[in-house]
C-alpha positions as CSV (number, residue, x, y, z in Angstrom):
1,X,39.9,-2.2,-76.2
2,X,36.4,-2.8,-77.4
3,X,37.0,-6.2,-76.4
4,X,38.1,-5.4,-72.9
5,X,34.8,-3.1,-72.5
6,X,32.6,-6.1,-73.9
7,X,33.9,-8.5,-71.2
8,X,33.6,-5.7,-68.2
9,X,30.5,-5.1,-69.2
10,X,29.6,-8.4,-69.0
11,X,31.0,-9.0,-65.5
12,X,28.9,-6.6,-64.3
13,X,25.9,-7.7,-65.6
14,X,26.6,-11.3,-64.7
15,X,27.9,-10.2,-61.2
16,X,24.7,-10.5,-59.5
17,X,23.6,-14.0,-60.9
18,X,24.5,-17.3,-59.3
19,X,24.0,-21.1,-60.5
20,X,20.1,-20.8,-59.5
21,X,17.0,-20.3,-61.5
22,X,13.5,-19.4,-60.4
23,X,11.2,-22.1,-60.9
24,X,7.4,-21.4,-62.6
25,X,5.9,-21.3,-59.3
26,X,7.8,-18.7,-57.7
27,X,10.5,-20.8,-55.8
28,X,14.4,-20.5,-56.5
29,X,15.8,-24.1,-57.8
30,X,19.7,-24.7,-57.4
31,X,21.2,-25.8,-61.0
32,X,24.3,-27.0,-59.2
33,X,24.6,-28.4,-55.4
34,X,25.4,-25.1,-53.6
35,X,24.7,-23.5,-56.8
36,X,23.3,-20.2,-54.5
37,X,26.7,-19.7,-53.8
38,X,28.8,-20.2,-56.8
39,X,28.9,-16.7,-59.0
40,X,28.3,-16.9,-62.9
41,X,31.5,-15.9,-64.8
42,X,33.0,-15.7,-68.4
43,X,34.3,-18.9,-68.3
44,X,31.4,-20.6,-66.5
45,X,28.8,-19.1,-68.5
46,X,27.9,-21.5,-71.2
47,X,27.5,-24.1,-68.1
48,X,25.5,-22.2,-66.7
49,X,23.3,-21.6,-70.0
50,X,23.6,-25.4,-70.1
51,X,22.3,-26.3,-66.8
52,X,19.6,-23.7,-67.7
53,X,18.0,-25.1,-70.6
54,X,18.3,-28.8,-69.1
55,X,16.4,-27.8,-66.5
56,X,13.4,-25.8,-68.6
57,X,13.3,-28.3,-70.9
58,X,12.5,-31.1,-67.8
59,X,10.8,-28.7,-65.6
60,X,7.3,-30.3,-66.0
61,X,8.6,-33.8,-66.5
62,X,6.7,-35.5,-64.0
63,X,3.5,-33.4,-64.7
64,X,4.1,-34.5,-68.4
65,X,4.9,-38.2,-67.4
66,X,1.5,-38.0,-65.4
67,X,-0.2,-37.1,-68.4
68,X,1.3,-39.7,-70.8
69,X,0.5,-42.6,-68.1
70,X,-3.4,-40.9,-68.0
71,X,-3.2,-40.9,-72.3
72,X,-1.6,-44.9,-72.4
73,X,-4.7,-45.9,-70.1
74,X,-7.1,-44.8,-72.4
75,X,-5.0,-45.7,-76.1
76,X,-2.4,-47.7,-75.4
77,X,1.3,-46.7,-76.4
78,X,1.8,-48.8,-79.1
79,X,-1.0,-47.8,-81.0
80,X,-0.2,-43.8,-80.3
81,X,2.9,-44.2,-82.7
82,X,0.3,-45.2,-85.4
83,X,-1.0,-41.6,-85.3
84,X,0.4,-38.5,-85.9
85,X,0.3,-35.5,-83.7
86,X,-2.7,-34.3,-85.5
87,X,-4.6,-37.7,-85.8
88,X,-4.8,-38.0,-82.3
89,X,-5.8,-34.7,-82.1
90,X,-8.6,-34.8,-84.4
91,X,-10.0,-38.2,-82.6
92,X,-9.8,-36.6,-79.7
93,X,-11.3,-33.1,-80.1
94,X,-12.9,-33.9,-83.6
95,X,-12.7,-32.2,-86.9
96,X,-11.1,-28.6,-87.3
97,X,-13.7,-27.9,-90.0
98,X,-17.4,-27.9,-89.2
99,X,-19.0,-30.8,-91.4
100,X,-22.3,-29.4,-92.0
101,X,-24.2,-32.2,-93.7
102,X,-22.6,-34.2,-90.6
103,X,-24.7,-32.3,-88.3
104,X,-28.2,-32.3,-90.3
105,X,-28.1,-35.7,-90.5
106,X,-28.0,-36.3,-86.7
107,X,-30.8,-33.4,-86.1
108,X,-34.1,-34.2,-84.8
109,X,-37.0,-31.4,-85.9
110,X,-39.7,-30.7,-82.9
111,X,-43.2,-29.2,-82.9
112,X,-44.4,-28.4,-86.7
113,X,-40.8,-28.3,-87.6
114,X,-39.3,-30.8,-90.2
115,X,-36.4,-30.5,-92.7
116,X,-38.8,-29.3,-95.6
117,X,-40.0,-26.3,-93.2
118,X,-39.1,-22.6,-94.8
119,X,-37.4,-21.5,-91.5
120,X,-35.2,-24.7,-91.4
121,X,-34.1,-24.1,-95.0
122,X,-33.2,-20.7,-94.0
123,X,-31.5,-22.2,-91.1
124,X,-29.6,-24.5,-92.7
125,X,-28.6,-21.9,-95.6
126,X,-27.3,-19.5,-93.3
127,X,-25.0,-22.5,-91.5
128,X,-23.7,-24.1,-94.5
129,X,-23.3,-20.8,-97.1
130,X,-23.3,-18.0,-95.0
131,X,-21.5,-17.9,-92.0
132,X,-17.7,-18.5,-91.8
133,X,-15.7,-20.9,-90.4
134,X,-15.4,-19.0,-86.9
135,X,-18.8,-18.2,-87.1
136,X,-19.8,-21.9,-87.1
137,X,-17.9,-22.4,-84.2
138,X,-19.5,-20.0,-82.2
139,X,-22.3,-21.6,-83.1
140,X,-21.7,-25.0,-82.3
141,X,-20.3,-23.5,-78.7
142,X,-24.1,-21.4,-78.3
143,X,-26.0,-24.6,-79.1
144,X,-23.9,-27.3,-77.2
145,X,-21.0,-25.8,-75.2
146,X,-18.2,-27.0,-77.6
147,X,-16.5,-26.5,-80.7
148,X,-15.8,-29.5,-82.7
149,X,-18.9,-31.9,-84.0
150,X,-17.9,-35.9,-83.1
151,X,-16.0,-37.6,-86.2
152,X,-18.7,-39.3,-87.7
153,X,-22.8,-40.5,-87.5
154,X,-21.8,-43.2,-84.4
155,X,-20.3,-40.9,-82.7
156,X,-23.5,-38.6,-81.8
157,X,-24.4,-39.7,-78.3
158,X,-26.8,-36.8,-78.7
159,X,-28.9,-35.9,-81.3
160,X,-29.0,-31.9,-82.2
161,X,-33.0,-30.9,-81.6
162,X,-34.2,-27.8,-83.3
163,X,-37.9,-26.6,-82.0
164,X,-40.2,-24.1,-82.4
165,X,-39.8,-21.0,-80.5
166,X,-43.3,-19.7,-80.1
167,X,-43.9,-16.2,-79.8
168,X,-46.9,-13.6,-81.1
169,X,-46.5,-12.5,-84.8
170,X,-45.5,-9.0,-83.2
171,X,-42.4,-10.2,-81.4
172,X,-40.9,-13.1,-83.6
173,X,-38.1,-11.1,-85.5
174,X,-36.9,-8.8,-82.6
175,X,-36.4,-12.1,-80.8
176,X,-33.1,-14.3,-80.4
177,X,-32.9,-17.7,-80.6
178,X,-32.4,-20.1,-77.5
179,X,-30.2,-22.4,-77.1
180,X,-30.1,-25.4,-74.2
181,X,-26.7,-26.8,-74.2
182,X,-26.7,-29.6,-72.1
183,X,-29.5,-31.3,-74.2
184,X,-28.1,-29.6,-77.5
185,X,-31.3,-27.9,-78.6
186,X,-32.3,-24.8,-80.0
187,X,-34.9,-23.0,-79.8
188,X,-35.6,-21.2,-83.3
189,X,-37.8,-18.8,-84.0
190,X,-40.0,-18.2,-87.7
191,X,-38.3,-15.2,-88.5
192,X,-40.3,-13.1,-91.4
193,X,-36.6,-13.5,-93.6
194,X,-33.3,-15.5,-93.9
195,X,-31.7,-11.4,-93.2
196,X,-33.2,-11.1,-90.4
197,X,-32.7,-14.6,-88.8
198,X,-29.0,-14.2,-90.0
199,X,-28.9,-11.3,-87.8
200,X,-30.4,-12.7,-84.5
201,X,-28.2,-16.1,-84.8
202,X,-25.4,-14.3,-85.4
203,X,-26.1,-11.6,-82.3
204,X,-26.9,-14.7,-80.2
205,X,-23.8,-16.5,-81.2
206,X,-21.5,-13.4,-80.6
207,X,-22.8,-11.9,-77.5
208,X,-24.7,-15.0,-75.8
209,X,-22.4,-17.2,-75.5
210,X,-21.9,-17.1,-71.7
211,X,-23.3,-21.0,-71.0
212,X,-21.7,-20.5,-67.5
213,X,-23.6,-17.3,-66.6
214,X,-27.1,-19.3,-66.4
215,X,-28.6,-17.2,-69.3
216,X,-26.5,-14.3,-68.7
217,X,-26.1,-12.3,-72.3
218,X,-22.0,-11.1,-72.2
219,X,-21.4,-7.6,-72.7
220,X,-22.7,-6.5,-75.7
221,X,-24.6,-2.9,-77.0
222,X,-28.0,-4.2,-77.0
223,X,-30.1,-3.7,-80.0
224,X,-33.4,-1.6,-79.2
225,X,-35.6,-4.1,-81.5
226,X,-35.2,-6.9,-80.0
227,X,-37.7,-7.7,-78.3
228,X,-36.3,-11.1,-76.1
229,X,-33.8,-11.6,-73.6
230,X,-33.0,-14.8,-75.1
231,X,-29.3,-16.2,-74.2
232,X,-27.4,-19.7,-73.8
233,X,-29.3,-21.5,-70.7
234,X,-27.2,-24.9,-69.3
């Protein structure tokens, strides 16, 4: 009897559902030709289930095939089965991990700044020993507008700049750096301590991020000592 119940119950459920699917952009797909009219049963059910996942599985073929023509005419096919998934991935985007040393060695110092200057030590310190793995991300993305650094030296087109960011004695550590991502520089300024230049990278990289909003800080509660509306600026 409980088998009885099973198998009305699922009549009734699959009463209502014919040999059709609805597509991802809203528009009803026939599995079967006149599949609109042919009802889903017991014993046509695991065709239908069949016909489903086919047609999932090969929905975005053509987009895909699109893709994998626009891939070959940039790295040709026989040399993508040389790489792994994430090979190609990590030529492509770069590495997962932020190489810090990587990046000082392709940085230009501006101004009075050079790499034996106290605030680029602190600078430096804070990137390589303080701040986390996400939190060098979200730096990369304030200074230049992405996450991953290029692979190696040859592959810096542009050179990270770090400069002086001028402002009276009074102002300096309620200030936030700047940050020009289309040329990849910052603008840093000489913070009295590595706390307190910590604290205004890390604001700036958490709540200034927004390199589409012209300057634009994102929403964020706004500290009442600092003293600069400094943000991202393109």
């Amino acid at each position: 009897n409980s088998s009885i119940d099973t198998n009305e119950l699922l009549n009734n459920i699959l009463d209502e559902l014919r040999f059709e699917v609805l597509s991802s952009n809203g528009q009803t797909y026939e599995l079967v030709p006149n599949g609109k009219n042919i009802p889903i049963t017991l014993s046509n059910f695991k065709d239908y289930c069949s016909y489903y996942r086919e047609y999932r599985l090969n929905e975005f073929y053509r987009q895909i095939d699109c893709i994998r023509q626009g891939l070959y005419s940039v790295i040709p096919g026989y040399f993508l089965s040389l790489f792994t998934a994430n090979e190609l991935e990590e030529m492509i985007c770069g590495k997962g991990e932020m190489d810090i040393e990587l990046l000082k060695r392709n940085t230009i110092y501006s101004g009075h700044y050079n790499k034996d200057s106290l605030s680029i030590q602190r600078f430096w310190t804070i990137l390589r020993e303080i701040f986390n793995e996400e939190q060098k991300k979200m730096f990369l993305k304030f200074v230049w507008g992405r996450c991953t650094l290029p692979n190696c030296d040859d592959d810096f087109e542009t050179k990270f700049h770090i400069e002086p960011y001028i402002l009276s004695n009074e102002l300096i550590d309620g200030a936030l750096p700047r940050a020009h991502t289309c040329t990849f520089v910052l603008d840093l300024p000489e913070y009295s301590t590595i706390d307190i230049m910590y604290d205004r990278l890390n604001y700036a990289i958490t709540y200034c991020t927004s390199i589409d909003g012209d300057g634009n800080m994102n929403e964020a509660p706004i500290p009442t000592d600092l003293e600069s509306d400094s943000a991202t600026e393109d």
